[in-house]
N, C-alpha and C positions, 0 to 999 in steps of 0.2 A: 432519555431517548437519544438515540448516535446519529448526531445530521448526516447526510447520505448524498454524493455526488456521482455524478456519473464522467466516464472518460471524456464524452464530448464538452464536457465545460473545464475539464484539468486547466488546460494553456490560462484561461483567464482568470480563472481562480490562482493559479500559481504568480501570473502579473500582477495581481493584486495582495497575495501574502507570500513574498520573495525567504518567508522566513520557516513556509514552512519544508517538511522533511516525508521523503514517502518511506513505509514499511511495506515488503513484499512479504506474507505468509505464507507461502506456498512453499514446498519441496525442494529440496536441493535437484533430485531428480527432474522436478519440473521447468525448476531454474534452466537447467539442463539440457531439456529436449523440445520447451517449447517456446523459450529465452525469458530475460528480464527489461523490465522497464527502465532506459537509458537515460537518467535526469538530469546526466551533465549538459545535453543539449538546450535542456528546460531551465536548467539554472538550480536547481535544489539538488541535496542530497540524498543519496536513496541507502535503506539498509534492507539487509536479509535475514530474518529471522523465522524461522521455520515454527510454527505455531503446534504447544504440546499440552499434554493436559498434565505434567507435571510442572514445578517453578522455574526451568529452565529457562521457559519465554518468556517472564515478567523479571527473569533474573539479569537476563542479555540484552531487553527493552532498558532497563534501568542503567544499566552498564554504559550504555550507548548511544542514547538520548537524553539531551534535559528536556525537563517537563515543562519550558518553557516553549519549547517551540511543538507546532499544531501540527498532527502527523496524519496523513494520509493513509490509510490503510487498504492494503489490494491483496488478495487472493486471488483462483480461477474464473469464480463465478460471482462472486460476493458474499458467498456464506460462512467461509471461515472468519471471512476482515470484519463481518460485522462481531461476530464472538470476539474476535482479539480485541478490537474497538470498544467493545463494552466493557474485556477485562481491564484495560489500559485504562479507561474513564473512571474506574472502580479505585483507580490508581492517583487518578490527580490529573490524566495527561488530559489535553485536548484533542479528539479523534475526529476524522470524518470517513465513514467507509465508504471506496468508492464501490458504488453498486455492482458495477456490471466486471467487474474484474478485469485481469490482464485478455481473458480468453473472449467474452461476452457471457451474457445470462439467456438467452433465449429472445431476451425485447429489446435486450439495447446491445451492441458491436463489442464492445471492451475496447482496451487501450489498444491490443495488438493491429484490432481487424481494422481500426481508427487509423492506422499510419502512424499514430506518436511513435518517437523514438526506442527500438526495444533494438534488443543482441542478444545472439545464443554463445554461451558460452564452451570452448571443446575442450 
């Protein structure tokens, strides 16, 4: 089962594992026009890898990540990052989906509505 966090604990969880690394799932499109999670300010690094149902995304997760370090997984709402999160654990990695995504789920704000650090890109 993929341990699960939500945006309002990111900051502290990230003081405490300085090593790990966020994965954004979502769209280029959405990277786009609703922006992305800005980690330099949080201290980690963040990748983009658009989540598919061919090996493209386990081929570009591997590419680009060691499996050493715990990766954060974020989509809109949290229902892509938790599939990615299971594929990746399937993999060796260590996952944690954040639940409520970049946008919010309905119960919890997401990282945007939070104030963390986000940028749309033009």
């Amino acid at each position: 089962m993929i341990k699960e966090i939500k945006s309002s604990e990111i900051k502290k969880f990230i003081q405490s594992n300085p090593e790990t690394v966020l994965l954004d799932v979502r769209t280029e499109d959405e990277w786009g026009t609703v922006g992305k999670p800005n980690t330099k300010d949080l201290g980690i690094k963040s990748f983009f890898i658009t989540i598919s149902q061919d090996s493209r995304f386990l081929d570009n997760v591997k590419k680009n990540i060691d499996k050493k370090k715990q990766i954060l997984v974020m989509c809109a709402a949290g229902g892509r990052s938790i599939v990615a999160a299971e594929l990746l654990a399937k993999e060796g990695y260590d996952t944690l989906n954040i639940s409520d995504g970049f946008c919010g789920n309905g119960q919890d704000p997401g990282w945007k509505n939070l104030g963390l650090p986000s940028v749309i890109d033009s």
